[in-house]
C-alpha positions as CSV (number, residue, x, y, z in Angstrom):
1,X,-45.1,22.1,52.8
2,X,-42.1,24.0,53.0
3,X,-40.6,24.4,49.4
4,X,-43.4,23.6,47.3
5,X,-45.4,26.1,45.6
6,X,-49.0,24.9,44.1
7,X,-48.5,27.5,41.3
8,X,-45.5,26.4,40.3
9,X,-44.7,23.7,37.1
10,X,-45.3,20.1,37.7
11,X,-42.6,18.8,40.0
12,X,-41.4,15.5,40.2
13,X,-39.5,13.1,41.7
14,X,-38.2,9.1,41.6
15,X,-37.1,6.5,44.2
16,X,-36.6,2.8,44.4
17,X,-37.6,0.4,46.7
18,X,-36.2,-3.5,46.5
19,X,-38.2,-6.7,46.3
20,X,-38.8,-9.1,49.7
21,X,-39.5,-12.4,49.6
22,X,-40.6,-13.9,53.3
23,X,-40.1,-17.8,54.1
24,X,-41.5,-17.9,57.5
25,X,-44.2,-15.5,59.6
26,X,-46.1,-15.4,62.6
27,X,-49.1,-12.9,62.3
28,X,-49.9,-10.1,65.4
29,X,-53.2,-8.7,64.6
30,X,-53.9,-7.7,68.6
31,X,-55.4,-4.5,69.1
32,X,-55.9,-1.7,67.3
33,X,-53.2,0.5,66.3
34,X,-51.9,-0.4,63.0
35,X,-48.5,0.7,64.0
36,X,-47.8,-1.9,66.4
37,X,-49.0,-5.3,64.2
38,X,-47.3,-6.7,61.6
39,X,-45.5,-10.2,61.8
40,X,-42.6,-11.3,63.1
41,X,-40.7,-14.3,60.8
42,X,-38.1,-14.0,57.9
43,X,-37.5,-13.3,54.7
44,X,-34.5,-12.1,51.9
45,X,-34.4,-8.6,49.7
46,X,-33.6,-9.3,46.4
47,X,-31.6,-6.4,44.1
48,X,-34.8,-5.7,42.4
49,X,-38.0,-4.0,43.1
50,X,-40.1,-1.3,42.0
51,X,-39.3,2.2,40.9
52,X,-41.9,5.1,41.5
53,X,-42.2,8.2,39.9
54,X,-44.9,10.9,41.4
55,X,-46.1,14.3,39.8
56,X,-47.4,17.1,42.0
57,X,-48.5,20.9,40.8
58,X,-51.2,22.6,38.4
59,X,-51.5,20.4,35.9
60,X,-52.5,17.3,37.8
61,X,-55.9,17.6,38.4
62,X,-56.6,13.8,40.4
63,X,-54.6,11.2,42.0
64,X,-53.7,8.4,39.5
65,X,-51.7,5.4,40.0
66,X,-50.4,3.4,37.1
67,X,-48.3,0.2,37.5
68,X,-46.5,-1.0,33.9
69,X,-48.3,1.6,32.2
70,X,-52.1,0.3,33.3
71,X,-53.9,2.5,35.2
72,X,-54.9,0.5,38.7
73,X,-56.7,1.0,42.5
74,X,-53.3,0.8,44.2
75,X,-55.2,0.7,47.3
76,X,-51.8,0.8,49.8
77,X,-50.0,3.4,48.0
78,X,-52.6,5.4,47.6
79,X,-53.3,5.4,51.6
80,X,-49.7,6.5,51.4
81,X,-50.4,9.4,49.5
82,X,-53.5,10.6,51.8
83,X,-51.6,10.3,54.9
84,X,-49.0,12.8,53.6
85,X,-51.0,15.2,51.6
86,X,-54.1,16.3,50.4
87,X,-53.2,17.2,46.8
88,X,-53.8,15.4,43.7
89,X,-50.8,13.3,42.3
90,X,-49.9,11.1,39.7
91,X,-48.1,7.8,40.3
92,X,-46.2,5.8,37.6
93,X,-44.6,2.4,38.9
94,X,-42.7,0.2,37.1
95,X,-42.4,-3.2,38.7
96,X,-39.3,-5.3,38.1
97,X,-40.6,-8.6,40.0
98,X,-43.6,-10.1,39.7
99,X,-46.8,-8.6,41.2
100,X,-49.1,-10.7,43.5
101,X,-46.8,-13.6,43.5
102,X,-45.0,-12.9,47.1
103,X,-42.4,-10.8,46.1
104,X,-43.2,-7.8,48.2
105,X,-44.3,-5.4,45.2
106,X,-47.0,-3.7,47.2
107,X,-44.4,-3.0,50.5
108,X,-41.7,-1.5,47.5
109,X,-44.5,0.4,46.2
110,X,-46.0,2.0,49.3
111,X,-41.8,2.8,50.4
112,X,-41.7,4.5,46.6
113,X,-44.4,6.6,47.0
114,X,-43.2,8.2,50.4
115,X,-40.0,8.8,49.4
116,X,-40.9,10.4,46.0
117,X,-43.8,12.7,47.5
118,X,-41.8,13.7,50.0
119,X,-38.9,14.9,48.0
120,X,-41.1,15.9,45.6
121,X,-43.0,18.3,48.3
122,X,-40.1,19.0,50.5
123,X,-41.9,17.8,53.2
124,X,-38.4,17.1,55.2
125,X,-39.7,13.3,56.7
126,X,-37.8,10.7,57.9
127,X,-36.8,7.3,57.2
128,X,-38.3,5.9,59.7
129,X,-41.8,8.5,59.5
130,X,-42.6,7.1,55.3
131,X,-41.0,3.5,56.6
132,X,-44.4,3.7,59.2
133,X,-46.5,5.3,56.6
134,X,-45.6,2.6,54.2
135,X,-46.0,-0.4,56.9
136,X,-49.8,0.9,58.0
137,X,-51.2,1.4,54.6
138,X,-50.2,-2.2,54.4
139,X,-51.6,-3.2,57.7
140,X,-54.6,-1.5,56.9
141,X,-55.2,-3.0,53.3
142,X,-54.0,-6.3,54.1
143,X,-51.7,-6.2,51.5
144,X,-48.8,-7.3,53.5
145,X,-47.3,-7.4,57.5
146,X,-43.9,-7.3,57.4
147,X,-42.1,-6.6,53.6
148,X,-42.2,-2.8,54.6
149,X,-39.7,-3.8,57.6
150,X,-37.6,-5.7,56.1
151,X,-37.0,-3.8,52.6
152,X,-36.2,-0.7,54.9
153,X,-32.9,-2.6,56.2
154,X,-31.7,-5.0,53.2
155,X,-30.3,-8.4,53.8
156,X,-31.5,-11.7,55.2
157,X,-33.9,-9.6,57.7
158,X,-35.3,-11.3,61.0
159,X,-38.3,-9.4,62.0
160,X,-38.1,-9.9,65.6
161,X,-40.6,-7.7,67.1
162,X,-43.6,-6.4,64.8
163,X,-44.7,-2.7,64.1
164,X,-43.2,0.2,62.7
165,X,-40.1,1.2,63.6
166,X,-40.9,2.5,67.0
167,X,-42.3,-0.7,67.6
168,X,-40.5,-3.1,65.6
169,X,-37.4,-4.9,66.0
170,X,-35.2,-6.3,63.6
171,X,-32.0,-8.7,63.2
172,X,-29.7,-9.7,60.3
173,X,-27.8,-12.8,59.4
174,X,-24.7,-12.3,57.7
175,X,-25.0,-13.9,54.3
176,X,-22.5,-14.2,51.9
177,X,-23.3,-12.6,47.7
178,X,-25.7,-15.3,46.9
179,X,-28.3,-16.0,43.9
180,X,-31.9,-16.5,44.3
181,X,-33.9,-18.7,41.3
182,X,-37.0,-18.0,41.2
183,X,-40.2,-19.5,39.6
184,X,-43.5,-17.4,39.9
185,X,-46.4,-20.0,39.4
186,X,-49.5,-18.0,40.0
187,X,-51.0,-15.1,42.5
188,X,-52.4,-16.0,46.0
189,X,-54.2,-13.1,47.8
190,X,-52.4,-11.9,50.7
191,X,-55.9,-10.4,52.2
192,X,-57.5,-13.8,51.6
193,X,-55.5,-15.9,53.8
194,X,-55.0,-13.2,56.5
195,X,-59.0,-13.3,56.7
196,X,-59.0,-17.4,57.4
197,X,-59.1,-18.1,60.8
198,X,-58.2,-21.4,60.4
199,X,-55.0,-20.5,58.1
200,X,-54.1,-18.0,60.6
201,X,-52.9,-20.5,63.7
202,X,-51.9,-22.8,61.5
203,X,-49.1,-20.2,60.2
204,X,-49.2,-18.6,63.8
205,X,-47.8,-22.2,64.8
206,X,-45.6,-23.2,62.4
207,X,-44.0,-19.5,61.9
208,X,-43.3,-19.6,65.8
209,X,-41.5,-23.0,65.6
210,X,-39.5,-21.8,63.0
211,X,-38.5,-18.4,64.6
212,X,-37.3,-20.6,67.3
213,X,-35.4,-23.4,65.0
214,X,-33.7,-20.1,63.4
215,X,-32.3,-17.9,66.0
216,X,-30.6,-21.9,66.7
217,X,-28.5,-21.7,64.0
218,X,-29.2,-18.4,62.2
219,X,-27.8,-19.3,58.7
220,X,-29.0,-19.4,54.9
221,X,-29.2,-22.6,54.6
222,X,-31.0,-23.0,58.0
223,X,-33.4,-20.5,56.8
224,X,-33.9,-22.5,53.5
225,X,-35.1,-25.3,55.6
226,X,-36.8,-23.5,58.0
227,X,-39.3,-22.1,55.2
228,X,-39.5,-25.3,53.7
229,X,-41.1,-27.2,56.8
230,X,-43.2,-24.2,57.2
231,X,-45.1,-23.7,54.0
232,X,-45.6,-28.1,54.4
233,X,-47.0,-27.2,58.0
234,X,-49.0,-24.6,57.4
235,X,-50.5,-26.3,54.2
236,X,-49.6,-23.6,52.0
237,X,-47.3,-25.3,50.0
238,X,-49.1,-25.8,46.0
239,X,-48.5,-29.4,44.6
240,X,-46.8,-27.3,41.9
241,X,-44.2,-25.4,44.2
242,X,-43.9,-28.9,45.9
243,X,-43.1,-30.8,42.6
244,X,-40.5,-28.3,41.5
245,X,-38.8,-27.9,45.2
246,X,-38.3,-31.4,44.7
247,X,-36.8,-31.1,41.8
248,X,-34.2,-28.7,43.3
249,X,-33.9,-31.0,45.7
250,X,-32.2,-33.2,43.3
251,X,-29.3,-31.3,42.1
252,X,-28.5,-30.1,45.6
253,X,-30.1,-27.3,45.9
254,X,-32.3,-25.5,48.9
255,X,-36.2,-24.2,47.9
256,X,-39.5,-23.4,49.5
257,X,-42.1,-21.5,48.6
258,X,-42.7,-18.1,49.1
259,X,-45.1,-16.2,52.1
260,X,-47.8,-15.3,49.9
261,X,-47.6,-16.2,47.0
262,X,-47.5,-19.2,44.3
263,X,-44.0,-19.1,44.1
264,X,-40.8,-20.8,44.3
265,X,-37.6,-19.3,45.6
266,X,-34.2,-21.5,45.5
267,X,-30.7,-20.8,46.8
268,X,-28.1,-23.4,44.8
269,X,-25.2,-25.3,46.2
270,X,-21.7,-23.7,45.8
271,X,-21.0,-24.4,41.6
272,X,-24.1,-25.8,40.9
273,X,-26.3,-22.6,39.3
274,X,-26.2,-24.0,35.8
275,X,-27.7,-27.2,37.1
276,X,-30.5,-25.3,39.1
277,X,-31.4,-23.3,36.6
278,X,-31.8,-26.2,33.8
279,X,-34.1,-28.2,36.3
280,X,-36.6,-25.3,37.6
281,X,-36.4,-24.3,33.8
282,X,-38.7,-27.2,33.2
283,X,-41.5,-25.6,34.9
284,X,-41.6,-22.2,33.6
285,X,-39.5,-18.9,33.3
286,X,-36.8,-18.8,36.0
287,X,-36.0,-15.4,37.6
288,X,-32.6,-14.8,38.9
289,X,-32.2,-12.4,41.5
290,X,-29.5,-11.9,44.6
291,X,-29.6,-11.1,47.7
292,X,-29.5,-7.5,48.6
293,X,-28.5,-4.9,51.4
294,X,-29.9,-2.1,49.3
295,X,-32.5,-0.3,50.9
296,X,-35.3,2.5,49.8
297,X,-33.9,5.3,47.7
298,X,-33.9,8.2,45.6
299,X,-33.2,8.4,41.8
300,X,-32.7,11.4,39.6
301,X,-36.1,12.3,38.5
């Protein structure tokens, strides 16, 4: 650990990590190195996420992860933190999208720890080393299959090939400064639906037609209606996501639902925000985002 010296004050460190919502996927599960599954599919980083702060030295005496201030399991990132050390540290998160809801807050949490532990230890990693450390430790705790990928490279991300980065493979559709609306409805539990068999081909179907209907035309709005058809053919699609994609539908505008989670993401038609945001106000808080080539970083601590 070259740099950091046990004896020595508490040293810190802070990084960032954006938000990922995915409207399509195909899961690969085959086999059984955690670096080469994942999913292939799509999905948009937004310009917010989750920002991490770790503690390492004498005075922290066990690992502890909080998130908003509440002490929690943080099964992924703490996987993180045992694949790159053996020393006790204490993790503070602060999320700024919803967590549980398919925003990718588990991916940008996992990519916050890395980064901050190894600053914070001077362990000299790479990108791509804490983007695979990040991506197993979601593989592992079915928390996720693909956010890790895509918030490493920003944009409206194709995931292509699955894996880490050594495996992986990844594409980009140019996409011009556009809002995302968002409605979070409610949690759905990533591990859950990766553990149904019959959930699994029917997303393994549908994600694979819509890969193909995408790299057709690969556009935003093309994506929109990609993810659409796929959360109504994989049956994933709530009847309360459905009644307020409908809505959107109304003044315009392009939604579906996002990959996993009880939630509805919506792109507007040119000059119509205002109108978008009034109707998906009727269901409940609307979260405006944009879409984002920001990637993982580090803060001043």
């Amino acid at each position: 650990m070259d740099g950091y010296n046990a004896d020595e004050a508490v040293v810190s460190a802070k990084a960032y990590a954006p938000g990922h919502i995915t409207g399509f996927f195909e899961i690969h599960d085959e086999g059984s190195d955690p670096r080469r599954k994942g999913s292939t599919g799509c999905g948009l980083v937004l310009d917010s996420g989750v920002i991490t702060e770790v503690r390492v030295g004498p005075l922290v005496e066990k690992t502890e992860i909080y998130l908003n201030g509440r002490r929690v399991e943080g099964k992924t990132t703490r996987t993180v933190l045992e694949a790159i050390t053996d020393l006790p540290v204490r993790v503070e998160s602060r999320s700024e999208i919803p967590v549980g809801c398919g925003f990718g807050a588990s991916g940008a949490g996992a990519l916050g720890a890395g980064y901050t532990l190894n600053q914070a230890l001077s362990l000299n990693l790479t990108t791509d080393a804490l983007t695979e450390h990040a991506h197993v430790a979601e593989v592992l705790n079915r928390s996720g299959l693909g956010d890790v990928a895509a918030q490493s490279s920003g944009g409206l991300v194709i995931r292509l090939k699955p894996g880490s980065p050594e495996f992986g493979k990844i594409d980009r559709i140019p996409v011009p400064e556009a809002r995302v609306f968002c409605i979070a409805l409610g949690e759905i539990s990533t591990g859950s639906v990766l553990g149904d068999p019959v959930a699994t081909r029917a997303i393994n179907t549908a994600g694979k037609i819509a890969m193909s209907r995408l790299l057709e035309k690969p556009t935003l709005e093309n994506f929109m209606l990609q993810a659409k058809r796929f959360a109504l053919d994989t049956g994933l699609l709530s009847e309360r996501a459905e009644e307020v994609i409908e809505a959107v539908d109304t003044v315009g505008g392009l939604a579906s639902q996002a990959m996993l989670g009880d939630t509805v993401f919506a792109i507007p038609s040119p000059g119509e925000e205002f109108r978008l945001y009034e109707v998906m106000q009727e269901f409940g808080e609307v979260l405006e985002y944009g879409i984002s080539t920001c990637i993982p970083k580090l803060m001043y601590a």
